[in-house]
Structure formats: structure tokens, C-alpha cells
N, C-alpha and C positions, 0 to 999 in steps of 0.2 A: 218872133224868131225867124229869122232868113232862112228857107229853105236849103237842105245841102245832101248831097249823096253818101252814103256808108260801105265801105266796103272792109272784110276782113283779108290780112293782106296771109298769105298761105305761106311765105319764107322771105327771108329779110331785105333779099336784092329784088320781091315782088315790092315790097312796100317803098323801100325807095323807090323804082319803078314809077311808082303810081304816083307817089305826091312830086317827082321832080316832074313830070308831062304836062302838072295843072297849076300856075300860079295861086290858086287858091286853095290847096291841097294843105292839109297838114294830118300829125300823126296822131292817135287817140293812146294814150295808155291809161293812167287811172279814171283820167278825164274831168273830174268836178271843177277845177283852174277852169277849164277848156267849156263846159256848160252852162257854168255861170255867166261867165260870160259872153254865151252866145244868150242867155236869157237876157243880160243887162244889155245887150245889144253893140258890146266891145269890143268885137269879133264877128266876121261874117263867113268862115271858109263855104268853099261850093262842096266839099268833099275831105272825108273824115276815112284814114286809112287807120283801121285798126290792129295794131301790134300788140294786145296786152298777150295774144297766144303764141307768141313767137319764143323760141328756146333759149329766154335771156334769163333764167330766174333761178342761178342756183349763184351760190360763193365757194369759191374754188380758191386751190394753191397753186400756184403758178411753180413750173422746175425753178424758178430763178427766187422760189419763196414768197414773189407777190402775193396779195388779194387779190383774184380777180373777183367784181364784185357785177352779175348781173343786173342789165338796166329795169329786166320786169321786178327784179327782187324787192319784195313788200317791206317799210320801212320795219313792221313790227318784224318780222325774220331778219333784218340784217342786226337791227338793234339788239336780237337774243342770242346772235350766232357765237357759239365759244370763239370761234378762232377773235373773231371783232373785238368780243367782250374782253380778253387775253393781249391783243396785240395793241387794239385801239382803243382805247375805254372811252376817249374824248369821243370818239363817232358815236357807239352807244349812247353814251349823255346827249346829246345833239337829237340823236334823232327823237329818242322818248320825250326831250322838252319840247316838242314842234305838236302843232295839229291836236289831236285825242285820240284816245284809245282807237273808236271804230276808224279814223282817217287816217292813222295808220297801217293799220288790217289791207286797205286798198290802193295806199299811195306806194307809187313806184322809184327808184333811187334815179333812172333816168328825168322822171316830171318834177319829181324834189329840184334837182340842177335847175328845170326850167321853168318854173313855176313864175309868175309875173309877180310885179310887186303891187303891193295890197293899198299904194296910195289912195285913198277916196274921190279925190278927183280923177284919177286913171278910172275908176270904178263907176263914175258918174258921170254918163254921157251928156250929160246937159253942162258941164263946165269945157274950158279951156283944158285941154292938156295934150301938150306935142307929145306923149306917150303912145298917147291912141289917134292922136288925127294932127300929124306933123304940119307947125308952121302956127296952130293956132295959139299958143301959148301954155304958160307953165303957169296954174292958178297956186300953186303951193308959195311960190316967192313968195308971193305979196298975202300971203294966205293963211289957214293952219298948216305947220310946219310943225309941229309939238315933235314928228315921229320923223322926221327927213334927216337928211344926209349932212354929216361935218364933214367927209374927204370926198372929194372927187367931182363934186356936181359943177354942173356949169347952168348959164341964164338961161339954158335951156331946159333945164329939168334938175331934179332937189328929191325924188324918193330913193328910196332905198329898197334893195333887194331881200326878200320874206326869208329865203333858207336858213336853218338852223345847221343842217346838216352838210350843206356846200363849205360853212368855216370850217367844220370841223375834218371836212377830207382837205381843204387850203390846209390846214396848217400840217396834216399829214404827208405832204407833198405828193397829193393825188394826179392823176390822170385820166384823162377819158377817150375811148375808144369809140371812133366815128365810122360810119359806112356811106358812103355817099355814091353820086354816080360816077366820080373818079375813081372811087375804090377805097378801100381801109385803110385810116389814118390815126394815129395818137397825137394829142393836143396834148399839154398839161394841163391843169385844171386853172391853174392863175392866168391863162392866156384866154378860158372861153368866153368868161362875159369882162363886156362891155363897160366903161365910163360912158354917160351919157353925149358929150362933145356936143353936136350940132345936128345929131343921129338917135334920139333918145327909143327911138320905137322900135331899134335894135337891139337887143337885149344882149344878143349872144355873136358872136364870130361865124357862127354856123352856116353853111349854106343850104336852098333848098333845097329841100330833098336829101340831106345828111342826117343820121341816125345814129342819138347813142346807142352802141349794142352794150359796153360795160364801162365800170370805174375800177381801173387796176389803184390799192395801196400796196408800194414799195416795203420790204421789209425795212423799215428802219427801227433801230434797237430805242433811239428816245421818243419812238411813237407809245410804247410800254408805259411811260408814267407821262399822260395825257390825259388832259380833262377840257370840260365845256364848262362855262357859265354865264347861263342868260339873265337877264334883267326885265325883267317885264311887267306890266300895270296891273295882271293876275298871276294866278298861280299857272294856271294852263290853258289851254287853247286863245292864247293870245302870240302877239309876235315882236321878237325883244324890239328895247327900245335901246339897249345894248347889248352884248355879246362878246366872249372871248375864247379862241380854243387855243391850249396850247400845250406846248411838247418840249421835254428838257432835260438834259443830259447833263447830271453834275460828278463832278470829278473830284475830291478835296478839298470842297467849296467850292469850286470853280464851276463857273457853268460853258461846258465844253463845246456844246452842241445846241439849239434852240430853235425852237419853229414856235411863230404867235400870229392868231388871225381874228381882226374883229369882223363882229357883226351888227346889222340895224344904222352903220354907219354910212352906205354908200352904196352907191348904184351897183354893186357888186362885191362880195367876200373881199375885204379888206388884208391885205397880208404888209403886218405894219414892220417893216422890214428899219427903220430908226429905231423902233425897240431892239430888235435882234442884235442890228449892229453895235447897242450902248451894254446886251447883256453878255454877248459873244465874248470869251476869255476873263470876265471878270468877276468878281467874290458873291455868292449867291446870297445877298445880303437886300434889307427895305432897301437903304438909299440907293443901292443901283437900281432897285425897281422900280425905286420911285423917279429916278433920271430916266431909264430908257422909256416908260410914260408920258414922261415932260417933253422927250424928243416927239415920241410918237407923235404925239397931240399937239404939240406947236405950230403942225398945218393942220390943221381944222379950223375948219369955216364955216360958224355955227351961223343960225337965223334969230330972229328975235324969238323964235317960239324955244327952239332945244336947244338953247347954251347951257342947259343944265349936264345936258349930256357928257358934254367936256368932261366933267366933276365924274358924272359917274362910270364913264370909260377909264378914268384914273383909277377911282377907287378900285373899280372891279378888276381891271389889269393886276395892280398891285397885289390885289387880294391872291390871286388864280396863281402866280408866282410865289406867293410864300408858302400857298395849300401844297404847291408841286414839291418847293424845293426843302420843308420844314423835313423834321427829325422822324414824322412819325407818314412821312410822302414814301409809299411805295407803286405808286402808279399802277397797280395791279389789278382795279379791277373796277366797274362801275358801280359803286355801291356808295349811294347816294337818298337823301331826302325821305328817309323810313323805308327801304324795302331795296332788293337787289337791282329793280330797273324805276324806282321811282314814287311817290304818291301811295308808300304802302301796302305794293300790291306786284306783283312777277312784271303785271306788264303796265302797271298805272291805271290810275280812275278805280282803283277798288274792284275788279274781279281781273281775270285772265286776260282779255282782249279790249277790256273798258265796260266804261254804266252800265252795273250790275247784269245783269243776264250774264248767262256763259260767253257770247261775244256781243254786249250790248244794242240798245236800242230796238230790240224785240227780234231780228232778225240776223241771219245768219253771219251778217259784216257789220251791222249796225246801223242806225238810220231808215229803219223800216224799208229797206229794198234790200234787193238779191245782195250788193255791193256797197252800198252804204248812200245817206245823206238823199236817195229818192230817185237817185240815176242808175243806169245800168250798169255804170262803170268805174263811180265814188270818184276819188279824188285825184289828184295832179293833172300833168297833161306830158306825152314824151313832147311834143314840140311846144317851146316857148314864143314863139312869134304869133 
């Protein structure tokens, strides 16, 4: 591991401060993203500003009715929060499909956003991949590909981005809330990360030294009957191989209003805006759903390994729209796969906080440390670079 300095950063404009002075600065929040790969050797920063104490971890009502949703706030509290459970059920679903009980307990909604994606060649410094060392190449092309990108990818790079929880605030029409050395900015969320282009080691739009403080969700009334549905090669702690969140407002059979965003598909939250525009004003019926899928997916540019994906991005599309818009869709609430938030059990994995024990893995977050997983600081990272 490369040697590198730690400091904790005392108030938000220190910690920008500090990482915009050092080209090799970045910010520490849950951290496991961020460990790992300094132990695989994917990562070298000189210096590690730590933010997880900073006054970002509550979920407020904004006068205007927003979410504001802080960046410290832990996946497992956002995913319990009534207001979320009530307004957003798809974010709730999202998030409890992601990670496991204890990595949830520690991962942050800011390092959720910025989390890298889980390519194995990204992962394994002994290959090619402009992800982690621009210009050498992209081993996925020509490679295993089972789990990469049908939109968006170019010859330069083919993964796709890990979030579960990033579709589901895309199809919320989410926001996020920047601090940088210019000062505080609101981006929308479908503007911060990146398609890979001829830049793949760019993840995000972000600059150095910019800092989620939160993710404001808008009240919108077809955010109420919203769901998530991932696809995946297990039941849990695995990361979809598709994905769909989505949001829909019917009127008389008509569908009024709509928001859809895939996942596992593309270097970034997917917002498949040809569906929207085939389901927008017309009869909440299969064949439309099954046309504005056909739109969607008609640019997809599969590989030899996941053209199956096509197939099951349809299926599941279609599927996720009849659940929303059928007879007995009240969008009301997350209650899903045996139990109020999943697997069973309050919060998944069969007790309270995950494997057994009161919060799993023998220790107070799980994973036999303070914070889970063996680190001081468990998992995500706030900065993605």
C-alpha cells in the first residue's frame, strides 16, 4: 500500500480546503470502495480528508416540500426513513437490494453516488484497462463481458456503473448538492456521471475538491407509486446484471406522467427517456410496454458475452410496468420479497441490521471491526475518482 497522510477535516469548507491544495487529495466517507483499493494497488492518493463527521446525516423537508437527503446519511437509515418509505418506495427497494445488511449500516448516500464500478479488470492491476491507467486499453472488449454495458460505452471502455441506489433517485428526478472552491452548486443527478467517451477514468463531472453535502428528491406526486427491480446472479450481495426503477402516474388508463431508469446497463444510471416518450399519453396496457422497451433497447450495443441482457432488460421493463400500473398497484409502500424491507426480516439478512447477531458479524456494524468489513471506516467512498 502507498504510503498517504489522514486528516479529519473539522467543517465542510476545511475539507474542501484541504483536498483542492493537493492533486492527490480525496475525501474519505464510508471508505471500503476507497481501501480496497488502495490494498489492490488501484489508487494511490498522498492524502485522505476525512468527512464521515461532518453535519451531513440527517433527511429533512425542505419549505418547498423536497427531500433533502444528507451525504453522511447511512444507506440502512435512508432506506427505513417513513418519509422515503411514503414518498419513494423505489429508493427504499434500491437501496436494501445493494451491498448487505452490515454494508449498509456504514455506506454513505454520498459514496453510494460515487462508488467505481466493480469491472475485474478495473480490479486487477495486472490487466489493461483505461479505467485505472488511461491509454492502456480496455481488456473487457475482447474479454469477459458477461456483466458490461449495452448503452453508452465506447472502444474505450464497456463497464458499467455498481449503484443500485443512483437509478432509483435518476428516475426520481434527483439532485445533488456540490461545495466546491467556487462555492455551492446544484447539478441534477442525470448530469453527474459520466459516459465513458475517450475519458473513461472520469467517472463523474465533479471537480477537485467539490463535495457532496446532500441529494435533494423533489416532491413529485408519481414518485408515490414507485418501485425497483434488480436482476441479479444471487439473491444478495451481488450487483444487477439488470435493473429498473420506475415512477408512473395513470389517469383513466392513461399514463400521464412517467419516469424509468435502468441499471447494470452503462457507464452510468441509464434514464431511458424512448420508453418515456412511447409510454407518455398512451393506454396503460402490455403492448405499449412492450413498444416503449423495443424503443428503448433498439440502441443497445450488446457484446458477444451479454446479448442476453437485451432479453432480460425487456422482460424486466415490462414486467416493473404492469406491477406499477395493474388493478391491485398502489405504490404505497416498500413491502416486498417476505418482510417490510426485504429477505424476511425489518432490515434484510434475518435480524435487525443483517447475519444474525443484533447488528451482524460479531461486532457493533459488522464485519468484525468498529465499522464493518476490517476497516475503520466499512464501506463506500465520498469521492469517486
Amino acid at each position: 500500500m502507498i504510503p498517504f497522510e489522514y486528516v479529519r477535516a473539522g467543517d465542510p469548507a476545511e475539507a474542501v480546503a484541504a483536498v483542492s491544495a493537493r492533486p492527490g487529495a480525496v475525501f474519505l466517507g464510508g471508505g471500503t470502495n476507497l481501501v480496497d483499493h488502495l490494498k489492490l494497488g488501484i489508487t494511490g492518493p498522498d492524502l485522505l480528508v476525512d468527512v464521515s463527521g461532518l453535519p451531513f446525516d440527517e433527511v429533512e423537508e425542505t419549505s418547498a416540500g423536497a427531500l433533502r437527503i444528507g451525504a453522511s446519511v447511512r444507506n440502512s437509515d435512508l432506506a427505513a426513513h417513513p418519509l422515503v418509505r411514503r414518498r419513494c418506495p423505489a429508493l427504499s427497494r434500491a437501496l436494501l437490494s445493494g451491498a448487505s445488511g452490515q454494508l449498509r449500516n456504514v455506506a454513505t448516500t454520498a459514496g453510494n453516488l460515487l462508488q467505481r464500478t466493480r469491472c475485474p479488470y478495473f480490479q486487477d492491476a495486472s490487466t489493461p484497462c483505461n479505467k485505472r491507467e488511461p491509454g492502456s486499453g480496455c481488456s473487457a472488449i475482447g474479454g469477459h463481458n458477461r456483466d458490461h454495458a449495452l448503452f453508452g460505452a465506447s472502444e474505450h471502455c464497456v463497464a458499467v456503473h455498481p449503484s443500485d441506489m443512483a437509478v432509483a433517485m435518476l428516475a426520481l428526478d434527483a439532485s445533488v448538492v456540490l461545495l466546491g472552491p467556487g462555492g455551492e452548486r446544484t447539478l441534477p443527478l442525470a448530469e453527474l456521471h459520466r459516459l465513458p467517451g475517450d475519458a473513461p477514468h472520469r467517472d463523474t463531472v465533479l471537480g477537485h475538491g467539490e463535495l457532496i453535502t446532500a441529494v435533494e428528491l423533489p416532491d413529485r406526486p408519481f414518485a408515490r407509486r414507485s418501485t425497483y427491480r434488480k436482476v441479479r446472479d444471487r439473491r444478495s450481495y451481488a450487483f444487477a446484471l439488470v435493473s429498473v426503477a420506475a415512477a408512473v402516474s395513470v389517469d383513466g388508463g392513461t399514463v400521464r406522467d412517467v419516469r424509468v431508469a435502468l441499471g447494470g446497463v452503462a457507464h452510468k444510471p441509464w434514464r431511458a427517456a424512448r420508453a418515456e416518450e412511447v409510454l407518455l399519453g398512451s393506454p396503460a396496457t402490455e403492448d405499449v410496454f412492450a413498444r416503449a422497451a423495443d424503443a428503448e433497447l433498439a440502441q443497445a450495443r450488446p457484446y458477444e458475452g451479454n446479448e442476453f441482457k437485451v432479453r432480460m432488460a425487456r422482460r424486466t421493463l415490462i414486467a416493473v410496468l404492469r406491477d406499477l400500473t395493474g388493478p391491485s398497484a398502489d405504490g404505497s409502500a416498500a413491502q416486498w420479497d417476505g418482510g417490510p424491507y426485504g429477505d424476511g426480516a425489518p432490515y434484510g439478512d434475518a435480524s435487525p441490521y443483517g447475519n444474525s447477531p443484533p447488528y451482524g458479524g460479531g461486532s457493533p456494524h459488522g464485519g468484525g471491526s468498529a465499522h464493518g468489513d476490517g476497516t475503520t471506516h466499512g464501506t463506500t467512498q465520498e469521492d469517486g475518482r
